[in-house]
N, C-alpha and C positions, 0 to 999 in steps of 0.2 A: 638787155635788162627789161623787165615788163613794168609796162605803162604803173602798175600799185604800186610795186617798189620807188621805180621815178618818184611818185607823188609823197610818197613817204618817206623819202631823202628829202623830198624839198621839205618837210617838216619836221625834220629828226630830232629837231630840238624843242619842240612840243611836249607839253608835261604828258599826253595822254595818247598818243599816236593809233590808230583806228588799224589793231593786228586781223581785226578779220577781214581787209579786205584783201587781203596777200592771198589767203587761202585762194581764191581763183586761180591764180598763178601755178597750182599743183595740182597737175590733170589727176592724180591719182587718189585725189581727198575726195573727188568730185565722184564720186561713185557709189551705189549701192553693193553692200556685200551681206548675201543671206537675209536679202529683204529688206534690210535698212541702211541709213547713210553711215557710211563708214567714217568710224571714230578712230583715228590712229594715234595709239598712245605707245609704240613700240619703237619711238626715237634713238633709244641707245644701239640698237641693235643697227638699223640704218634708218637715217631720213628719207623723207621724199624729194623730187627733186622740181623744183621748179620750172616752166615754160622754155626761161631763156637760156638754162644748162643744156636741157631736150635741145633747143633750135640750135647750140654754139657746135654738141656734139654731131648731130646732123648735118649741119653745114659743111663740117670737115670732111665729111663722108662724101657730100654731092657736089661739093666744089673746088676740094683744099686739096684730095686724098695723095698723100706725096708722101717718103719719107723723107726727115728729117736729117740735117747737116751734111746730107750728102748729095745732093742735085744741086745745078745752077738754073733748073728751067723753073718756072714761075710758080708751080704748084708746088714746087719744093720749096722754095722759098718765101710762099705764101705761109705754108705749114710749119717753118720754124718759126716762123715772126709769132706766130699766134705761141708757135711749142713754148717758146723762151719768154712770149710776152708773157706765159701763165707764170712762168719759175717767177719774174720779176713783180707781178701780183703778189706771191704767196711772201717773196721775200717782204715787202712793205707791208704785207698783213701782219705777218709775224716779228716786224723786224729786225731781220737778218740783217749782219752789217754788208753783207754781197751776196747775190747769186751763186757765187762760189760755193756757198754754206749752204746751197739749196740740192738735195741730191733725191730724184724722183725715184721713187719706190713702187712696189703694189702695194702697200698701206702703212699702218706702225708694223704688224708682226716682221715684216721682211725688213723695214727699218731697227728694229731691234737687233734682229737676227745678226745685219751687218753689223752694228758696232760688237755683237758677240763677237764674231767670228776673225772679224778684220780688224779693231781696236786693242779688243779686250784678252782674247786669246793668247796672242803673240805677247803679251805682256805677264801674264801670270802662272803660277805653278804652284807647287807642293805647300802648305803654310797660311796661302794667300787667300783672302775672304772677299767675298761679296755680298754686297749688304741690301738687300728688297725688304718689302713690307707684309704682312699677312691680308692687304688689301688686295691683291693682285691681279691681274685679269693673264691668264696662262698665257697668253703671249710676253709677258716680264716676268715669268717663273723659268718658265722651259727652255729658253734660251742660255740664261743665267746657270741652269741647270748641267748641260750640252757643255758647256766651259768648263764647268767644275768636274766633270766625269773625263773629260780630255786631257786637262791639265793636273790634277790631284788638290787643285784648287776649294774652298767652303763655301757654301751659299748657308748666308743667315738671313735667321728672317725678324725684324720688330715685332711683336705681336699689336692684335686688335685686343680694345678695350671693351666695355658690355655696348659701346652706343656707336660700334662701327669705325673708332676714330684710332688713327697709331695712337700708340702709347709713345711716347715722345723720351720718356726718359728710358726707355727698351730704345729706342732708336740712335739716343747718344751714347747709352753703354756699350749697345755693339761696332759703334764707331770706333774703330782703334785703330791702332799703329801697326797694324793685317789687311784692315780694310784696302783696296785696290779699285774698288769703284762702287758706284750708287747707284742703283735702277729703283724709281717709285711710281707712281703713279700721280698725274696732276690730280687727275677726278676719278672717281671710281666706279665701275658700269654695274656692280651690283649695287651697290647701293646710293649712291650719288653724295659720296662724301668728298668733300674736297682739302687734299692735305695743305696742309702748312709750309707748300712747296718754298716757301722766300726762307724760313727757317732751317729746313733741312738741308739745303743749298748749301748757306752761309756754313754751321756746321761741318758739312762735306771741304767746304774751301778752306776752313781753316786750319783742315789736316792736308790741306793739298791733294785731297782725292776726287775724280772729276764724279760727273754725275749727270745721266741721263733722265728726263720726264717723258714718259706716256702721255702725249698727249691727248688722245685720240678723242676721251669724253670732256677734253675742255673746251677746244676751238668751238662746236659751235652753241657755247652760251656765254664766254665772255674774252672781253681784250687782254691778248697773249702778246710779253712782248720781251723777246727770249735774250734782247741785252740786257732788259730791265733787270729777267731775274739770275742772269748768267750761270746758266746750267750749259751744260758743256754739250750736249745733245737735248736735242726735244724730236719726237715720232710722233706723226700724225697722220688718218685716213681720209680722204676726199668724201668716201660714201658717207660718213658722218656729218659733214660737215656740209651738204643737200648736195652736194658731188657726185661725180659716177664711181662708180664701186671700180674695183683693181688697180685704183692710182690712189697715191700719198705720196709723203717726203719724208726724207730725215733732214733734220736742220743740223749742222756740226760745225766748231767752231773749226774757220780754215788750218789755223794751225793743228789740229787735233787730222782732220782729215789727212791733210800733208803729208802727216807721217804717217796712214795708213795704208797696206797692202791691197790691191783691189779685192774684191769680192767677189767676183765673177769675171771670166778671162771671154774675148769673143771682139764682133764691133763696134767701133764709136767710143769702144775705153783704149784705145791703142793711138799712139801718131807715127809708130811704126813698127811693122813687122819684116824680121826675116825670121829661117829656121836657127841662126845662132842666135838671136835675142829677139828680146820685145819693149820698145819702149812706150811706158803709157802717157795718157792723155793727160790734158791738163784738168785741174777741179772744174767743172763738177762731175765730170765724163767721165773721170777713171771709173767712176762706181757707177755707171748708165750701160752697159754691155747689151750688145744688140738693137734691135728695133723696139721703141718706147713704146708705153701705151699714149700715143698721140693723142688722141680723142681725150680722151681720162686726163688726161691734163690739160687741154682748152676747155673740157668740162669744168673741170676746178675751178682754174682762169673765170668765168664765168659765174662758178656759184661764188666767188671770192668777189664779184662785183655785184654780188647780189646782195650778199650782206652787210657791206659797208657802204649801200645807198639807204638801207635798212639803219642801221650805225648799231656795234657792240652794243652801245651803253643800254640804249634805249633795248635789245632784247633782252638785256640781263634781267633787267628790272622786270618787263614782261614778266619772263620765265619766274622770277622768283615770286610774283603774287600769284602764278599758276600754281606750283607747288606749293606755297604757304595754304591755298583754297584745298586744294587737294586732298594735302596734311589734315585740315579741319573735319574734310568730312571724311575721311577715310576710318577716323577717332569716332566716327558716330556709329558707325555697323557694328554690333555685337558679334562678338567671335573673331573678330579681325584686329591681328598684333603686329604692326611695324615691326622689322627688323631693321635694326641700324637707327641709331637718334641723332647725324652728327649736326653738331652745331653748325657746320655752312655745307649748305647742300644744294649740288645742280642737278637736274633735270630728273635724277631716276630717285622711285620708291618702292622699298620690296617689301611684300606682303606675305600672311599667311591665314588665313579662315581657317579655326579650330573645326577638324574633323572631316575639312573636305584637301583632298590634295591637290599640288599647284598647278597639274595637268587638268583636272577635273575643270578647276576655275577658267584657266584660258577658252578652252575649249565648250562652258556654256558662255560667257560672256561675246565668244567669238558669234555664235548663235545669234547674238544682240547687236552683232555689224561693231562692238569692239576689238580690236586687237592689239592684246599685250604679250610680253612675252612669260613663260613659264621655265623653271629647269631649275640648274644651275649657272646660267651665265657665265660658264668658261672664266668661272671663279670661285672651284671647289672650293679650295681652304676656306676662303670667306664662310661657304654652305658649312662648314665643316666645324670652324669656329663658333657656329649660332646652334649646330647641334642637328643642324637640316638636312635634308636630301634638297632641297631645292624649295624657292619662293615663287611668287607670284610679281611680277616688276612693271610698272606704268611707268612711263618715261616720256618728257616731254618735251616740245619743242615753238616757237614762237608762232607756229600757226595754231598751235593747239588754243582754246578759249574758255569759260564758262562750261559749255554748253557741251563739250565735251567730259568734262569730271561728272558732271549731271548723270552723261550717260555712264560712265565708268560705274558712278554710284544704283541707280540703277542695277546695273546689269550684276552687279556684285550680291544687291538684294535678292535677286530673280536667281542667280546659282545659292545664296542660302535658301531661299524656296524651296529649291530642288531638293536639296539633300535634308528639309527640316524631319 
């Protein structure tokens, strides 16, 4: 963990905690791009990563490099202590009631992917519905999808309202005595709306139908605590979350897992083979097949002690007078229409300047050493629902400061310039 973070644990309970001195801790803020100091506002898409992830996942490289669970010599056993120390981090991050519930992934989409295939599959057929949101980020569409073309199974969708937000009484109607399970989204990466996930839960419980959250844009802006809200699955990515990119988890409750078919056949999900059978491994291994990404999970391990010397609370709060600021001046530029208004909103905002397109925008502000992201955000329907091909999205993250939206604001002037 680096020396700012330390000192900002020791004060986490300070009304007013000093975000900018972290920024040192992330070699990658610390650079000029296209002339100028680089403003990174394209947090949804991935974070940066801090010092002490770079040094944990290094380390493993030049000192650790061993696979896991299956040597007795000391570099193996160095490298599971760390592998399993992360599973056991994420578990008391997230509070998982065991490691058992912790099953490492290459991020949420592969994490979804399995309860598609391995929970939810073997469970449903001809009649039977699925119920997601018109928020969705294609990785909780296209899954959901894959099931229903397998099985002869329904994918329904809630619609969006004019400000981004589920329609809530679309989301109880289509709840019914069809319904078979629940995929939503906690937060949403085009537009940083955050659902009424304790609501829709309870709903889902009270027909008895279980219910997965995407978590992937919640973990890193606020305290996630998945007995709290008893969702039956929660999927998250590491790279989000200032992590190395290709690892995540699915959290699942053990009993749910228990009864699932593995997902992938090969090593480390087996406690034995011959050619007339195969017996699998115990939770959490039946669903780990092959050689992990080791690294990517002491990375984790690592960014996961980096923010709870940091503490939730103290970045939520952060984050939410960054985009409160943001919100304010973004309302000042002429030609410029927020898309999505919802009333609790984490880290992202999407944008649209009358008459210049969302590519054009990225691409002169990137000019000005900003970088956000432009498109659709691998969340058509959303684009689709607003009537768009694609917005403009600033996203934010606890290193981000003032002095940053400054530039954003800025550089937004500088491409209306262009195109006056």
């Amino acid at each position: 963990m680096s020396s700012t973070a330390t000192e900002i644990a020791a004060s986490e309970h300070s009304e007013a905690p000093d975000f900018g001195r972290l920024r040192a801790d992330f070699p990658t803020l610390n650079q000029r791009v296209n002339g100028h100091p680089l403003c990174y506002l394209d947090n949804a898409a991935t974070t940066q990563k801090p010092e002490s992830v770079i040094s944990a996942v290094a380390n493993y490289y030049r000192k650790n490099n061993a696979n896991v669970h299956r040597g007795v010599h000391t570099l193996s056993e160095r490298a599971t202590a760390d592998y399993e120390g992360a599973r056991e981090k994420l578990r008391q991050f997230i509070g998982a009631e065991s490691t058992r519930e912790i099953v490492f992934t290459r991020g949420t989409t592969e994490a979804i992917n399995l309860v598609a295939q391995a929970y939810l599959r073997p469970l449903v057929s001809s009649g039977d519905e699925v119920l997601i949101t018109g928020l969705e980020h294609h990785s909780n569409i296209v899954p959901w999808q894959m099931v229903c073309e397998q099985t002869g199974a329904s994918l329904k969708v809630a619609a969006l309202d004019e400000n981004g937000e589920v329609r809530l009484d679309e989301f109880h109607r289509l709840l019914s005595d069809k319904t078979r399970f629940v995929a939503v989204s906690h937060v949403s990466n085009a537009l940083g709306t955050v659902n009424p996930v304790g609501e829709m839960i309870e709903a889902a419980k009270t027909r008895g139908v279980p219910i997965l959250l995407d978590g992937a844009q919640a973990l890193p802006h606020m305290h996630v605590d998945v007995r709290d809200l008893d969702c039956d699955f929660y999927a998250l990515s590491s790279h989000k979350m200032f992590g190395p990119t290709g690892i995540g988890a699915l959290y699942g409750k053990a009993s749910l897992l228990e009864a699932m078919p593995p997902y992938q056949g090969g090593g480390d999900m087996i406690s034995m083979v011959s050619f007339e059978e195969t017996r699998y491994n115990d939770l959490p291994y039946k669903f780990e097949a092959g050689t992990p990404n080791i690294a990517g999970a002491i990375g984790l391990g690592a960014a996961i002690d980096y923010l709870n010397a940091i503490g939730m609370t103290q970045i939520l709060n952060h984050e939410k007078a960054m985009v409160a600021a943001a919100l304010d001046g973004l309302s000042t530029i002429p030609g410029l229409r927020l898309i999505g208004r919802p009333r609790e909103r984490a880290g992202a905002i999407s944008f649209v300047i009358d008459g210049i397109h969302p590519h054009d925008i990225g691409t002169i502000v990137d000019a000005d050493g900003v970088a956000i992201r432009t498109g659709h955000h691998c969340a058509m329907p959303v684009m689709q629902h607003f009537g768009l091909p694609a917005t403009a999205r600033a996203s934010f993250a606890f290193y981000n400061n003032e002095a940053d939206i400054e530039r954003l604001l800025r550089a937004l002037e500088h491409c209306r310039n262009v195109f006056a």
